[in-house]
NULUM-92855 format. One line per 10 residues: their letters; for each residue y, z, x of N, C-alpha, C. Coordinates in steps of 0.2 Angstrom, whole numbers, plus 5000, padded with zeros to 4 digits. Layout:
<torlos>
a	Y/Z/X/Y/Z/X/Y/Z/X  ...
</torlos>
This chain:
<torlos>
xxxxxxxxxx	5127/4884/5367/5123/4887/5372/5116/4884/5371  5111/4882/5375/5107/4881/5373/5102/4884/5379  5095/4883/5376/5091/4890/5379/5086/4885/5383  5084/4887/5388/5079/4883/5392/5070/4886/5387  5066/4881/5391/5060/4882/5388/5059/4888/5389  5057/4890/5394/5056/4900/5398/5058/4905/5392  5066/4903/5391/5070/4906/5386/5067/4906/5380  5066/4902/5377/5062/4901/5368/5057/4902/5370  5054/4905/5373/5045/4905/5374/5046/4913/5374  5049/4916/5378/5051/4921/5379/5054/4925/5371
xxxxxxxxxx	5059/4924/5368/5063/4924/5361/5058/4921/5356  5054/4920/5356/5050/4921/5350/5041/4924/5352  5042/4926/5358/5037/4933/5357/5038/4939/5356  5047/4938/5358/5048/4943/5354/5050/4946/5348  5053/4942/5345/5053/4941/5338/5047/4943/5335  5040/4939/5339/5035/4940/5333/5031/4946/5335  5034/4949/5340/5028/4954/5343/5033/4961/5340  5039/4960/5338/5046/4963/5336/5042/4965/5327  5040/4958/5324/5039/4957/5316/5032/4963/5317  5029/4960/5322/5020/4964/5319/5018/4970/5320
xxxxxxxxxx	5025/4975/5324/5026/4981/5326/5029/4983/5318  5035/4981/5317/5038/4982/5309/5034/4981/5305  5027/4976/5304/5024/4980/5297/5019/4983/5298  5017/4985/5305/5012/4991/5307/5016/4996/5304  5022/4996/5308/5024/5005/5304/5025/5004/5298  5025/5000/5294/5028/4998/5286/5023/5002/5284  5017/4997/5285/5008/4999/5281/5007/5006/5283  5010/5010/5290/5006/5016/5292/5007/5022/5287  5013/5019/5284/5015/5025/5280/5013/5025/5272  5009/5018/5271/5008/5019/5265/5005/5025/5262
xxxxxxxxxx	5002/5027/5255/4998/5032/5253/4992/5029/5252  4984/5030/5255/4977/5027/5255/4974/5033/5248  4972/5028/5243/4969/5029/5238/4961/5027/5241  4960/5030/5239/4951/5030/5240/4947/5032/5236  4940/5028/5235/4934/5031/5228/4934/5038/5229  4932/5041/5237/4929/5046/5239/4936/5050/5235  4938/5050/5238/4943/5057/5233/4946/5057/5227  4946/5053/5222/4946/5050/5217/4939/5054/5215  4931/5053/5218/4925/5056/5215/4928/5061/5216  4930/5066/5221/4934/5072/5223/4937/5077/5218
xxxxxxxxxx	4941/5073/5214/4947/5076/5212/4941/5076/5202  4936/5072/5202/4934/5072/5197/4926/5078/5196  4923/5079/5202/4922/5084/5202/4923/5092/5202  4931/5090/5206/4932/5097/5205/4934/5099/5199  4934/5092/5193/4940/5095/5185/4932/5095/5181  4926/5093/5185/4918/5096/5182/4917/5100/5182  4917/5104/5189/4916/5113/5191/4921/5116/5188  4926/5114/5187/4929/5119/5184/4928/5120/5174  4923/5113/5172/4922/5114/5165/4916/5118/5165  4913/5117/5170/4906/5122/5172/4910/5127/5170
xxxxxxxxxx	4912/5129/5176/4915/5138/5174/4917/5140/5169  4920/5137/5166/4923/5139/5159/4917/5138/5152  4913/5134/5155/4905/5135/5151/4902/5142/5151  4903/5145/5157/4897/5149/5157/4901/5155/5158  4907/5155/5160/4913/5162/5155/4911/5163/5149  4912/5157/5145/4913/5159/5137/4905/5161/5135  4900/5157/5140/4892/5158/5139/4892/5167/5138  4896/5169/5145/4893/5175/5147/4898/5182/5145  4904/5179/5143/4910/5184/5142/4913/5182/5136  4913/5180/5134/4915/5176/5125/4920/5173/5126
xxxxxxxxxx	4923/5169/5120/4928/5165/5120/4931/5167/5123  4937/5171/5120/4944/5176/5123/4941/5180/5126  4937/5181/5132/4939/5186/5138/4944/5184/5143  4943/5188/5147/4948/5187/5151/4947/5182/5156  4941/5183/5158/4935/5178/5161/4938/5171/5161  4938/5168/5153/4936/5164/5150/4944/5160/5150  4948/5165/5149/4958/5162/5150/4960/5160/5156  4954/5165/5163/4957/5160/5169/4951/5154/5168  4947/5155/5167/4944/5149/5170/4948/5143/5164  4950/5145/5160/4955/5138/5156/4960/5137/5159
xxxxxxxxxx	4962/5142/5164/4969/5140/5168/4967/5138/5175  4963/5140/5178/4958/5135/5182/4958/5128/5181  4955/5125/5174/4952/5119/5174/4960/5116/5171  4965/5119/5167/4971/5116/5168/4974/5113/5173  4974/5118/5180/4977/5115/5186/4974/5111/5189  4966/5110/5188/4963/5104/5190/4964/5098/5187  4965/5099/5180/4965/5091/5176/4973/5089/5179  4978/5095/5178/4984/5093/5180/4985/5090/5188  4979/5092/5194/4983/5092/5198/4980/5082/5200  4974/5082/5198/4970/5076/5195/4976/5069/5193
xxxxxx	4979/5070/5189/4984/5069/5185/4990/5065/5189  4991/5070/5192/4997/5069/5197/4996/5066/5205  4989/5067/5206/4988/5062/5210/4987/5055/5210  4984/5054/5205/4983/5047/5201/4984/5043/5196  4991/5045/5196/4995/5042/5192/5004/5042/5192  5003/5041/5199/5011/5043/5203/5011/5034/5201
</torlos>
């Protein structure tokens, strides 16, 4: 079987317009790492060392105060953690 000109002109636009469609959706889905959220995720494990500053400043080591904001700035360094370093 052989193809006329028309034909192969036609069969590989499709092919290539078939290729650039398939790595559009390939790339759509990557995960975008970015500085901005990265700063993001490192300010908020700041604010959370803030607050655990000024608990134990103002309510002393062992209050109560003082045990959430450790468990605060845990779930921040953890959540930190897991997003940039998957």
């Amino acid at each position: 079987m052989t193809l006329q000109r028309g034909e192969r002109k036609f069969l590989g636009r499709t092919l290539l317009l078939s290729g650039a469609l398939l790595a559009a959706l390939a790339f759509a889905g990557a995960p975008q790492a970015s500085a901005e959220s990265y700063e993001a995720c490192q300010r908020r494990v700041a604010k959370a060392e803030y607050r655990l500053d000024e608990a134990v400043e103002h309510h002393g080591v062992y209050s109560r105060q003082a045990e959430h904001a450790r468990y605060e700035l845990r779930e921040a360094r953890e959540r930190c953690w897991n997003e940039w370093h998957r």
